[in-house]
LOVEX-853819 format. One record per atom (N, C-alpha, C, O): residue in three letters; z, x, y. Coordinates in pm, whole numbers, plus 50000, padded with zeros to 5 digits. Layout:
alaZXY...
This chain:
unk480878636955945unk481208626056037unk481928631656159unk482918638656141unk481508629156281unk482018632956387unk483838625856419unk483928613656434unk484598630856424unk485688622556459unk485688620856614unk486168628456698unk484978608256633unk485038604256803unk486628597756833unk486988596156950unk487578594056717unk488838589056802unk489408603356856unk489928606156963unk489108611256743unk490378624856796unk490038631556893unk490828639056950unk488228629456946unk487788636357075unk488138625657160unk488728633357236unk488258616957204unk488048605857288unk489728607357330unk490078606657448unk490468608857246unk491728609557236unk492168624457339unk492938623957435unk491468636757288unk492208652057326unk491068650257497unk491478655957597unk489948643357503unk489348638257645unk491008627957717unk492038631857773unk490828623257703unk491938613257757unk492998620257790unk493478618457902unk493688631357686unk494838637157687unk494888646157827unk495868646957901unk493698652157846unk493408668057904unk492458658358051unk491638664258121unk492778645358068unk491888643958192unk490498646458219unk489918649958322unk490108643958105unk487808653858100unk487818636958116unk488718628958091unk486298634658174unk485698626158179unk484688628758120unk483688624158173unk484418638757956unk483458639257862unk483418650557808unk484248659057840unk482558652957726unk481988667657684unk480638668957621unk480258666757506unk480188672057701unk479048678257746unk478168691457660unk477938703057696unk477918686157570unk477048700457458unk475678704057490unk474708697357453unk475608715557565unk473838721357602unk473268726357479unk474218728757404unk472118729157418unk471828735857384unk469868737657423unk469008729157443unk469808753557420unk468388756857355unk467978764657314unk468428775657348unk467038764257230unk466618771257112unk468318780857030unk468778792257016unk468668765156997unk469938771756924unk471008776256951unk471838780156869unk471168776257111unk472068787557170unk473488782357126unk474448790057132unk473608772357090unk474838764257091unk475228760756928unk475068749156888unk475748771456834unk476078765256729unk476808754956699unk476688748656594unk478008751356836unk478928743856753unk478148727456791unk478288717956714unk477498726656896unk476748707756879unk475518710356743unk474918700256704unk475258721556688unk474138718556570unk475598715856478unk475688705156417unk476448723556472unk477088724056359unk478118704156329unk478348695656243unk478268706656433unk479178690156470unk477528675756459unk477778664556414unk476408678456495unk475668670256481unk475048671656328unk474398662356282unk475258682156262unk474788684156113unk473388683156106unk472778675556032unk472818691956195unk471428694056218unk471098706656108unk472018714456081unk470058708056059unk469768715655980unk469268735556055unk468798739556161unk469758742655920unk469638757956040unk467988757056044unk467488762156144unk467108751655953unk465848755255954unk465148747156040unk463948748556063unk465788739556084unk464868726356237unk464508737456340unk465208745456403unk463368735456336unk461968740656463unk462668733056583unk462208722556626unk463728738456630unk464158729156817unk463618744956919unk463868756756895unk462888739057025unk462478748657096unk462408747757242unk461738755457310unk463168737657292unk463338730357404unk464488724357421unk464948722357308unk465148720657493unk466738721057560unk467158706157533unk466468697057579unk468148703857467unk469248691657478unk470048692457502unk470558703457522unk470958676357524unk472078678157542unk472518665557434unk471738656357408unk474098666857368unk474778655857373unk475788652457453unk476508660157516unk475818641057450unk477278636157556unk477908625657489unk477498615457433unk479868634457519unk480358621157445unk481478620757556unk482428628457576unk481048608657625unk482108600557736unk483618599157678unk483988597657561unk484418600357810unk485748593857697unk485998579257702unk486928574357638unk485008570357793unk485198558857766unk483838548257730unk483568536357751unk483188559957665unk481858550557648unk481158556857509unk481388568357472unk480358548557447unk479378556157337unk478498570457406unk477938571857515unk478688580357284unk477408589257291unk476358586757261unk475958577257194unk475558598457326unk474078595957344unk473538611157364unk474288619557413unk472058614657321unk471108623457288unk470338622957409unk469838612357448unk470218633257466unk468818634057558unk468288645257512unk469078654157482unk466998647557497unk465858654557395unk464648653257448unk464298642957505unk463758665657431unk462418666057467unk461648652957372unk461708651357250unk460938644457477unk459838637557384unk459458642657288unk459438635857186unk458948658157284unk458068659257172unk458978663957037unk458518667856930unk460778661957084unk461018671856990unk462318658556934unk463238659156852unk461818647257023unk463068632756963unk463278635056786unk464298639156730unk461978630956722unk462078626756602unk463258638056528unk463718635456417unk463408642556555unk464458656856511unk465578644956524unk466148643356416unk465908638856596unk467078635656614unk467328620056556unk468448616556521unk466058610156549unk466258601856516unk466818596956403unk466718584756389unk467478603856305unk467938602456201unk469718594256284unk470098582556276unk470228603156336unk471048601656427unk471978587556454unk471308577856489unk473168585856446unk473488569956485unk474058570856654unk475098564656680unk473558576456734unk473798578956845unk472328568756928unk471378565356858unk472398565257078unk471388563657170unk470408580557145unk470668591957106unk469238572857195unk468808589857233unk467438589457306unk466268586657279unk468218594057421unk466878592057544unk466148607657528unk466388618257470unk464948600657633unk463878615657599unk463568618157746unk463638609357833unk463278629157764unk462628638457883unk461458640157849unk461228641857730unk460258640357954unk458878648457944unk458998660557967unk458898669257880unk459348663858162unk459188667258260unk460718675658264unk461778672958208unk460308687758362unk461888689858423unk462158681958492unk463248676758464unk461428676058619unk462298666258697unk462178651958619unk461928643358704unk462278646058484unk462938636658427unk464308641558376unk465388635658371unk463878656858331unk465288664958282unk466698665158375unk467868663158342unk466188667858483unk467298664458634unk467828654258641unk469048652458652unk466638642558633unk466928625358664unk467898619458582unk468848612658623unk467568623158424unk468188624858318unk469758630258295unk470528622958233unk470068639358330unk471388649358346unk471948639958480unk472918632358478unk471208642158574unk472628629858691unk472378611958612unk473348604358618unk471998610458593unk472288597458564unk473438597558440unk474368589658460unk473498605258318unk474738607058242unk475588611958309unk476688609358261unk475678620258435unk476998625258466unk477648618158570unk478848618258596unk476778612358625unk477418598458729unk478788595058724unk479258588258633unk479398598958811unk480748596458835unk481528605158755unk482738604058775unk481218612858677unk482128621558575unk482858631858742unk482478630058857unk483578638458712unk484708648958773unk484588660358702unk483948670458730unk485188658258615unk485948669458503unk484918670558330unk484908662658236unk484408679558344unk483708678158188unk484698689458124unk485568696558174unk484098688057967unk484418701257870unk482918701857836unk482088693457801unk482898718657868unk481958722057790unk481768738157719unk482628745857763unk481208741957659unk480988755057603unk480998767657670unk479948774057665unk482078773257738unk482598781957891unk483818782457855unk484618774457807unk483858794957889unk485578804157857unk485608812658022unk484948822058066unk486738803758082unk486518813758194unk486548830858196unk487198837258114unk485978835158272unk485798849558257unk485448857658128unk485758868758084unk484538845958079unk484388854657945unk485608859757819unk485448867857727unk486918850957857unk487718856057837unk487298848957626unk487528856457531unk486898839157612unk487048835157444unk485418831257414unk484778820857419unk485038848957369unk483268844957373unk482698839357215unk481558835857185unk483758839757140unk483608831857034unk483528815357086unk483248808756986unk483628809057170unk483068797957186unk482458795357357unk482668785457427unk481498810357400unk480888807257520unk480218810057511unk480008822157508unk478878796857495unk477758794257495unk476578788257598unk475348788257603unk477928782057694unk476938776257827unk476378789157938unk477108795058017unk474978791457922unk474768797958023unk474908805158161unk474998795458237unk474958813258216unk475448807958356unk474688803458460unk475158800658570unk473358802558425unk472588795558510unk472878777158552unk473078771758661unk472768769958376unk473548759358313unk474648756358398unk474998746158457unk474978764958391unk476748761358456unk476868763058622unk477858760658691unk475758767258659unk476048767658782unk475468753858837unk476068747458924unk474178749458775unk473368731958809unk474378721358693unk473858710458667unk475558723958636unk476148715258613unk477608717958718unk478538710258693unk477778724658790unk478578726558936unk477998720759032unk478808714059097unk476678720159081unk475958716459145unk475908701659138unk474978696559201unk476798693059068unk476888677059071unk478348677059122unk478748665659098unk479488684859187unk480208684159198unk481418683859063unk482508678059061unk480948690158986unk481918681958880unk482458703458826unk481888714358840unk483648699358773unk484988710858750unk484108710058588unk483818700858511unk483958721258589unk483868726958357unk484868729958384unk485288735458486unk485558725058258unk486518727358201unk486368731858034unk485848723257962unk486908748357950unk486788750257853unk486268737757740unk486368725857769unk485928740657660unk486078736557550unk486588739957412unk486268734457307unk487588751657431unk488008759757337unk488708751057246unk488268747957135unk489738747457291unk490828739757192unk489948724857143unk490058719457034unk489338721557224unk488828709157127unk488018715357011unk488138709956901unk487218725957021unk486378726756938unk487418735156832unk487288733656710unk488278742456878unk489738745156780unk490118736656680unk490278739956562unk490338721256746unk490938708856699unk489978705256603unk490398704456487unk488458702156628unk487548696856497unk486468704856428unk485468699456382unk486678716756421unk486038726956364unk486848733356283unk486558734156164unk488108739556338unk489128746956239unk490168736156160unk490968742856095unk490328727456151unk491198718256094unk491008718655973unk489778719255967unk491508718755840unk491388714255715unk491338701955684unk491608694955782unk491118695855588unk491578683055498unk492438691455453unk492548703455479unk493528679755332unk493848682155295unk493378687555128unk493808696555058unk492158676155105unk491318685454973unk490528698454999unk490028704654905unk490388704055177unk490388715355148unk490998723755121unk490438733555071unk492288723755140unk493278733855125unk493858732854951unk494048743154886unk494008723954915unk493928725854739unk492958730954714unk493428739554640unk491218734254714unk490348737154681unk490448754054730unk490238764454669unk490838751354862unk490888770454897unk492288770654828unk491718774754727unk493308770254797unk494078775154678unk493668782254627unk493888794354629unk492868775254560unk492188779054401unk491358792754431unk491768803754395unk490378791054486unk489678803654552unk490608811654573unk490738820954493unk491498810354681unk492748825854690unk493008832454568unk492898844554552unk493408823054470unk493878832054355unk493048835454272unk493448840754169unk491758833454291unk490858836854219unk490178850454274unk489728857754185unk490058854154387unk490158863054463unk490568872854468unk490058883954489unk491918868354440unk492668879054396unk493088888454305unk493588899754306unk492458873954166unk492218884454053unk491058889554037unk490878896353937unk490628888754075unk488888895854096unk489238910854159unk488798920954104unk490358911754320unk490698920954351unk491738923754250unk492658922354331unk492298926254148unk493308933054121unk491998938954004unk492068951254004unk490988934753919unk490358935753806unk489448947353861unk489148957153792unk488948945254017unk488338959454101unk489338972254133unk488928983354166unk490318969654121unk491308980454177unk491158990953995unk490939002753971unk491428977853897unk491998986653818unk490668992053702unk490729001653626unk489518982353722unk487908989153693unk487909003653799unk487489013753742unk488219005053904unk488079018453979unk488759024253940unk488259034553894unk490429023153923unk491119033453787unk490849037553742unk491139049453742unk489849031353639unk489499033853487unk488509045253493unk488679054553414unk487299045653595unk486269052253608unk486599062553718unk485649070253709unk487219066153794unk487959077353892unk487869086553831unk487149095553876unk488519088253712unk488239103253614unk487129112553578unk486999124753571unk486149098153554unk484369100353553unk483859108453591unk483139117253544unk484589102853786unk483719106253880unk482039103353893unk481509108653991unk481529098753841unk480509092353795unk479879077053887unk478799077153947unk480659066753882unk480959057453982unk480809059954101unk481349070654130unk480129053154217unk480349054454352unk480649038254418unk480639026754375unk480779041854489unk481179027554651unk480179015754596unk480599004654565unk479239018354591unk477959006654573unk478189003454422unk478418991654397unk478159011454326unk478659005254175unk480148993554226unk480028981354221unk481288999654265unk482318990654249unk481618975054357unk481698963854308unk481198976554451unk480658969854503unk479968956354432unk480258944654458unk478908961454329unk478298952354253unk479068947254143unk478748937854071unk480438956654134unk481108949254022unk481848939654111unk481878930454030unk482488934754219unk482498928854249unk481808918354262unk482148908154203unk480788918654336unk479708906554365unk479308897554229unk479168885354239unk479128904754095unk479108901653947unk479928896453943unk479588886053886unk481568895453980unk483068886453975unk482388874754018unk482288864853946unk481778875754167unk481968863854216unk481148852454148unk481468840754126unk479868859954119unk478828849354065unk479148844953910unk478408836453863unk480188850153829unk480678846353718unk481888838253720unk482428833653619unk482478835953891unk483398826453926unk482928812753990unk483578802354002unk481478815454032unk481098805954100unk481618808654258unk481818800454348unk481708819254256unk481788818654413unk481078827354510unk481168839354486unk480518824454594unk479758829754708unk479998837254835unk480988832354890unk479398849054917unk479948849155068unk479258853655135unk478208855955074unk479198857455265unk477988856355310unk477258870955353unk476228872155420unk478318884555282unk477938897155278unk478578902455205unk479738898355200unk478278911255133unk478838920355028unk480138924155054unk480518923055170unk481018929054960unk482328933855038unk482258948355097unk481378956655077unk483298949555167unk483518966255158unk483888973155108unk485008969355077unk483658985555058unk484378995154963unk484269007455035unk483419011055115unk485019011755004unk485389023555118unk486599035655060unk487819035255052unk485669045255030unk486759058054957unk486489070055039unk485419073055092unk487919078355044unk488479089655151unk487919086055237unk487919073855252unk487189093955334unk487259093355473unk486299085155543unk485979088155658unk485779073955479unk485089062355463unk486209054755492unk485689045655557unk487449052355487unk488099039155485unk488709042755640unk489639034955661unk488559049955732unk488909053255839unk487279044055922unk487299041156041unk486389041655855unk485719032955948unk485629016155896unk485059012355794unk486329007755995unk486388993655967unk485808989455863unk486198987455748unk484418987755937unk483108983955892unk482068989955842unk480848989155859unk483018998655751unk481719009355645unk481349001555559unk482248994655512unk479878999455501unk479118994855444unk478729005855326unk478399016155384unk478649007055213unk477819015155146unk476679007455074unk476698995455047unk475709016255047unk474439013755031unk473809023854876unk474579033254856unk472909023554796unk472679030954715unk472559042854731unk472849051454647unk472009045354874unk471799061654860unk472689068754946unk472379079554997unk474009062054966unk475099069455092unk475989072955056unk476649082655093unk476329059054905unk477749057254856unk478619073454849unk478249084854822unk479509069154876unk480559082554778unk480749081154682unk480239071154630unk481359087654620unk481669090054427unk483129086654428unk483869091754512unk483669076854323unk484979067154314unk485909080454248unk485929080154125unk486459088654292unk487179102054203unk488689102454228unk489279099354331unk489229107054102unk490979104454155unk491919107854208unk491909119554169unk492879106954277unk493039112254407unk492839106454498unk493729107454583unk491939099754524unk491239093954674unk491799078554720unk491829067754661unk492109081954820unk492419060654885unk491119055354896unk490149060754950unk491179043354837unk490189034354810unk490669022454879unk491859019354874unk489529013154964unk490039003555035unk488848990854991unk487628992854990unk489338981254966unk488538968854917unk488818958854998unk490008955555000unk487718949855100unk487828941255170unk486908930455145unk485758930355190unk487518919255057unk486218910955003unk486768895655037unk487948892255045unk485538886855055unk486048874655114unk484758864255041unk483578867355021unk485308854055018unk484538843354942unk484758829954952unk485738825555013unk483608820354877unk484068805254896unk483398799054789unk482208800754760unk484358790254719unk483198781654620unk482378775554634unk482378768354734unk481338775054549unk479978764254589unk480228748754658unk479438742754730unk481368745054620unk481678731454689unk481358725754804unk481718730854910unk480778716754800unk480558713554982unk481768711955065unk482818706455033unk481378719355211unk482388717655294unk483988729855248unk485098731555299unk483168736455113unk483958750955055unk484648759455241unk484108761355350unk486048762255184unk486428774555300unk486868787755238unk487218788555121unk486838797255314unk486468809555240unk488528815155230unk489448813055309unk488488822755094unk489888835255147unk488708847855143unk487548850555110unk489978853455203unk490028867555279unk491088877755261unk492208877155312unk490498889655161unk491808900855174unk491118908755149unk490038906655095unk491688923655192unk491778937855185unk493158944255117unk494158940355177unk493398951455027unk493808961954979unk493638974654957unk492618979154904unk494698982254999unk493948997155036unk494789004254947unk495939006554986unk494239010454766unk495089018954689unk495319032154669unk495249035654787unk495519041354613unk495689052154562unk494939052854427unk495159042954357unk494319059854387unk493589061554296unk494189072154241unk493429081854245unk495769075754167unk496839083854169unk498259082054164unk498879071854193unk498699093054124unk499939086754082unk501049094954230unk502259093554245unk500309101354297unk501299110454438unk500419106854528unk499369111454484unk500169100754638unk499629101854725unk500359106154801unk501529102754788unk499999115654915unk500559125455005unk501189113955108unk500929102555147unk502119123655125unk503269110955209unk502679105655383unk503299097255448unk501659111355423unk501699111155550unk500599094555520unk500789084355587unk499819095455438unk499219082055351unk500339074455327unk500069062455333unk501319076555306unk502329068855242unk502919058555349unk503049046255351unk503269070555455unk504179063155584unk503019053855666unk503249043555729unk502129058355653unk501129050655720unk500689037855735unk500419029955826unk500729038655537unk500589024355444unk502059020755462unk501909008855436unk502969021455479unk504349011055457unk504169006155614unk504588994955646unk503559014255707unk503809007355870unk503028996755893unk503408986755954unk501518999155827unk500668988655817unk501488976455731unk501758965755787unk501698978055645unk502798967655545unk503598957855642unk503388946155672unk504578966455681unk505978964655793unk505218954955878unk505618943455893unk503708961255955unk503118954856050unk502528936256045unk502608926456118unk501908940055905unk501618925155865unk502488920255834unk502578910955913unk503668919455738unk504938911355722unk505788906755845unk506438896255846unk505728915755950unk506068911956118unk505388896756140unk505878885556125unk504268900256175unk503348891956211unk503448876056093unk503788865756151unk503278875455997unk503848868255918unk504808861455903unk504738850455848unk506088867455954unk507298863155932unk507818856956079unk508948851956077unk507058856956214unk506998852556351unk506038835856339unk506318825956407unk504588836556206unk504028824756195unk504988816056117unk504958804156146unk505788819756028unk506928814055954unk508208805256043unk508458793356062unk508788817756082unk509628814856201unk509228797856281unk509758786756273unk508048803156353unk508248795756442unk507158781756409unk506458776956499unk507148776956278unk506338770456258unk507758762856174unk508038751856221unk508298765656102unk509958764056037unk510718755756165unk511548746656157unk510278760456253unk510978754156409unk510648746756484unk511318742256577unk509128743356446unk508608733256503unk508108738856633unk507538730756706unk508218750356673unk507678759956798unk506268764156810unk505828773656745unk505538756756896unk504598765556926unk504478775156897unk505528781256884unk503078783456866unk502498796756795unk501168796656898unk500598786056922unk500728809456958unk499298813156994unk499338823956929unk500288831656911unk497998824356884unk497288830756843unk497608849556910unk497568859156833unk497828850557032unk497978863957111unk498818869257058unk498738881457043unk500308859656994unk501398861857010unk502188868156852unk503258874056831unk500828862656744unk500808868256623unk500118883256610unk500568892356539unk498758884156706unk498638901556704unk499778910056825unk499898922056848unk500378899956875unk501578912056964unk502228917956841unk502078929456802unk502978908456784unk504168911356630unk503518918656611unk504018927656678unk502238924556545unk502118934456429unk502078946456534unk502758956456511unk501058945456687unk500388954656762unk501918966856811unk502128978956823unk502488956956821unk504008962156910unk504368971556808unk504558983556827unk504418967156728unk505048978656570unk504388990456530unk504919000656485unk503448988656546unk502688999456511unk502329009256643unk501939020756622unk502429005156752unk502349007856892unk503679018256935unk503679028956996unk504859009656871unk505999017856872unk506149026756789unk507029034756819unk505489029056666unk505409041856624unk504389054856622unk504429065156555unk503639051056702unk503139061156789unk501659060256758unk500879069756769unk501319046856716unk499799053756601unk498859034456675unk497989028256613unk499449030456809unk498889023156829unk497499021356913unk496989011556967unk496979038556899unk495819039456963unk494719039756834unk493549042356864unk494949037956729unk494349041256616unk494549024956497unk494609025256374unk494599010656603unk494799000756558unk493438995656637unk493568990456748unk492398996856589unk491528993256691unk490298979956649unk489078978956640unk491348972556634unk490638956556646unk491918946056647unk493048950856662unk491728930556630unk492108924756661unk493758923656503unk494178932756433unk494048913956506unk494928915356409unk494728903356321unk495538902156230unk493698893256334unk493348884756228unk492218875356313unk491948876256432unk491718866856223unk490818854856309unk491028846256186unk491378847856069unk490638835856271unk490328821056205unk489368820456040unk488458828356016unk489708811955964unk488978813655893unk488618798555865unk489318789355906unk487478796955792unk487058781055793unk485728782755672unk485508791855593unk485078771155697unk483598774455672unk482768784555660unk482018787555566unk482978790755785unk482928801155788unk483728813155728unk484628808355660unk483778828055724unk484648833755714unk485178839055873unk486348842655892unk484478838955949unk485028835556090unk484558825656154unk483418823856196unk485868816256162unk485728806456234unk485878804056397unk485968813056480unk485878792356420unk485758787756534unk487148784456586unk487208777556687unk488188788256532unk489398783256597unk490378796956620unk489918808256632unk491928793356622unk492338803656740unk492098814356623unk491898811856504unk492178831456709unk491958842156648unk493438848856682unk493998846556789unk493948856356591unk495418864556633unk494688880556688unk494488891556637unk494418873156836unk494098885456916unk494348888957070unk493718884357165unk495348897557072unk495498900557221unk494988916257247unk495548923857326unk493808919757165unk493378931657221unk491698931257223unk491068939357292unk491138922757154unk489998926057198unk489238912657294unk488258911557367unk490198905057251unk490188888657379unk491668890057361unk492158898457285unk492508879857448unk493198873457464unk493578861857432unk493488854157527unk494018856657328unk493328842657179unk494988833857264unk496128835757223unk494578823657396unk495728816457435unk495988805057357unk497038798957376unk495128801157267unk495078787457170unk495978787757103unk496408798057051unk496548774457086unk497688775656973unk496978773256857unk495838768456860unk497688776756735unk497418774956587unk497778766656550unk498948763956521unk496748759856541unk496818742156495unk497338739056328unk496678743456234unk498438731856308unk498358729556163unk497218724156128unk496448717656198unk497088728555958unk495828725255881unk494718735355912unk493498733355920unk495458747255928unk494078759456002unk494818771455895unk495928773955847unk493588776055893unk493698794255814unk493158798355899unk492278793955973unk494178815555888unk493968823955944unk493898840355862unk494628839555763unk493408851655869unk493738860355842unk495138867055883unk495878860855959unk495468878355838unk496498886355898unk496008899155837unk495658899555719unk495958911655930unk494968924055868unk495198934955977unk494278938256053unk496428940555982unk496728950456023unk496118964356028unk496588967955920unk495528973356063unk494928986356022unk495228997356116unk495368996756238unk495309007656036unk495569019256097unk494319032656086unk494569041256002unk493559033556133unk492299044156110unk492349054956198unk492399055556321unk492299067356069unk492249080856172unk491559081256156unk491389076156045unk490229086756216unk489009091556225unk488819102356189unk489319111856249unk487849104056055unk487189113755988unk488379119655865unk488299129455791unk489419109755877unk490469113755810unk490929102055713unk490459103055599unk491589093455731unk491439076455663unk491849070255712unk492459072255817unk491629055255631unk492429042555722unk493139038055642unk492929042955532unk494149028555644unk494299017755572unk495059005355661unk495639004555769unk494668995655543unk494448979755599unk495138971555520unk495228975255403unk495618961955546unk495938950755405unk495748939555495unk496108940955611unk495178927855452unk495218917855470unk495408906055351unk494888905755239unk496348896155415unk496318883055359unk495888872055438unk495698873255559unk495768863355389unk495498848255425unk496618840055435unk497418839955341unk496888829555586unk497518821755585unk497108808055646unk496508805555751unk497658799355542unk496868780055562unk498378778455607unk499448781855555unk498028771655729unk499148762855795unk498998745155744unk498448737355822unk499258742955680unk499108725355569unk499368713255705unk500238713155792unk498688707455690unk498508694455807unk500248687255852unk500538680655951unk501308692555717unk502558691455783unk503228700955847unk504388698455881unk502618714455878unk503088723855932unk504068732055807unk505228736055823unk503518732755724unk504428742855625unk503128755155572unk501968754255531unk503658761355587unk503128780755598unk503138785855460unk504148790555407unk501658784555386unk501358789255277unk500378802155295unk499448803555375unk500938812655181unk499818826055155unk499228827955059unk499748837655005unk498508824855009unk497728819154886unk497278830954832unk496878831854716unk497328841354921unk496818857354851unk498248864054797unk498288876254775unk499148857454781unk500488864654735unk500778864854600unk500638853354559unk501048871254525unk502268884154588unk501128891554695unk499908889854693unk501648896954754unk501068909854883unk500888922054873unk502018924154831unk500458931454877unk500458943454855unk501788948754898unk502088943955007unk502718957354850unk503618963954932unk503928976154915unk504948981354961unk502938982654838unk503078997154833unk501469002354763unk500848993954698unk501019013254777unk499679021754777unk499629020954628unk498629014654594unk500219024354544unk500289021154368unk500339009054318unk501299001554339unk499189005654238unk499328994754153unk498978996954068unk497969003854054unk499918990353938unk499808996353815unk499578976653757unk500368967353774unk498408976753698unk498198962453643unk497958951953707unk497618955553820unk497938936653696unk498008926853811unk499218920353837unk499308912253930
């Protein structure tokens, strides 16, 4: 169900005289995702929706491609022609000023810029100001219920014992040597489908000088061999079958050993230090009723690790949104690879996932999950937390 008071409402708030959703051939996930159009619909020709802030929405759609839409409790006019398509577009925008639509100036938040720039230059061409659409689509995309956030509960801790049952199955078989990356891998994925839970790519597993790349993938014929001694890093994320399911998200990065060499050691407590920073600033200032952006949660961790000398070797963001997706559509804790100015809306999850990667040498990472609850109280559902490279049990 679309919530038209709370758009009609954040229109009114912010001065838009609408918002304005293009799409073609798909370009625009978030009006398929908000109209609950199906991923397998044949659309191959350009729409729009429009939702006024003081009037009903309405569909304009290729004639040949209406019936797609008629399910719909909206108006929904049709185009033949481009110039009905023109006639069409000024007659809805008539008198509008100010729209929102799918545009991040300068490219600055391309997780939600989807309007073309051709688009955007013949929707300038009526005189009328785009204005983002970031934070609205922040507001009804990343929001929880509240039965989602009991339901992702449950998932967190289930998650988690799944990760503690992989840490200590790789224990067990380290001695072997026998085991590689892709075995622990499938013992994972086997957790999930004996939990009932799903995601939408395998996890990562990542041993010695494998965990120095983010996004190492292993595969049957690449894997490394799970042997003891070695830092092992596990980054797995899931969601229950439930409709409208939201996913957790964590990484743990262990020792497969009882000494890991100290320069591993200091590394892993800064990454630690780094996420508990960052954590304890969403706490803070959510305890206070203070505004939070998103930039201002990867400064906390970035600054720390920056100040100890190893902040050229932190090279991604410091968390994103999580939802439906496992990356969502709302604010991201990033001031290095965008600039994330959105505040963090209660009733939103987020990651927190600090990393430190030397190249050709190792990384390590930890991440937890944090649900901000629709009253603004700051839950980590992946806790206890990692706080040191040894784990002995769950």
């Amino acid at each position: 169900m679309i919530p038209l008071q709370e758009i009609r409402q954040f229109l009114a708030d912010n001065q838009l005289d609408g918002w304005l959703l293009y799409d073609f051939r798909k370009s625009n996930p978030i009006v398929h995702r908000l109209l609950g159009l199906g991923t397998d619909l044949h659309l191959t020709r350009r729409f729009v929706f429009w939702i006024p802030a003081h009037d009903e929405p309405l569909l304009l759609a290729s004639s040949i491609e209406t019936h797609l839409f008629e399910h719909l409790p909206f108006e929904l006019r049709a185009y033949r022609n481009r110039h009905e398509w023109h006639a069409a577009i000024a007659r809805i925008l008539e008198g509008a000023q100010r729209i929102a639509v799918e545009y991040s100036p300068m490219g600055q938040l391309p997780s939600v810029s989807y309007l073309d720039a051709g688009t955007a230059e013949y929707l300038r061409s009526f005189g009328i100001e785009l204005s983002s659409s970031a934070d609205l689509i922040s507001m009804i995309e990343s929001v929880w219920t509240d039965e989602q956030i009991a339901e992702n509960l449950v998932t967190a801790r289930t998650l988690r014992d799944i990760m503690m049952a992989t840490i200590e199955h790789a224990r067990s078989l380290a001695h072997l040597r026998t085991a590689t990356e892709h075995d622990i891998q499938q013992f994972v994925l086997q957790a999930f489908d004996r939990n009932s839970l799903i995601t939408d790519h395998p996890p990562i597993v990542a041993v010695g000088a494998n965990t120095a790349n983010p996004h190492y993938e292993p595969s049957p014929s690449t894997s490394a061999r799970i042997e003891p001694n070695s830092l092992l890093l596990l980054d797995m994320w899931a969601k229950s079958r439930a409709q409208s399911a939201t996913y957790a998200d964590i990484t743990w990065t262990v020792w497969l050993g009882s000494s890991p060499p100290s320069e591993i050691t200091a590394i892993a407590q800064l990454v630690f230090a780094a996420r508990d920073a960052a954590l304890e600033l969403v706490r803070r200032r959510f305890a206070e009723r203070q505004p939070l952006y998103g930039y201002e949660v990867d400064d906390a961790a970035r600054n720390l690790i920056g100040s100890a000398g190893y902040g050229d070797y932190f090279v991604h963001r410091t968390g994103h949104n999580i939802g439906t997706d496992v990356h969502g559509y709302g604010t991201n804790m990033d001031n290095y690879e965008t600039c994330d100015s959105r505040r963090i809306l209660p009733g939103t999850s987020f990651s927190i996932e600090p990393g430190i990667y030397l190249p050709a040498l190792f990384g390590i990472r930890s991440e937890c999950d944090v649900v901000v609850t629709n009253n603004g109280d700051v839950l980590v559902p992946t806790e206890p937390l990692q706080q040191s490279l040894i784990v002995f049990g769950t």
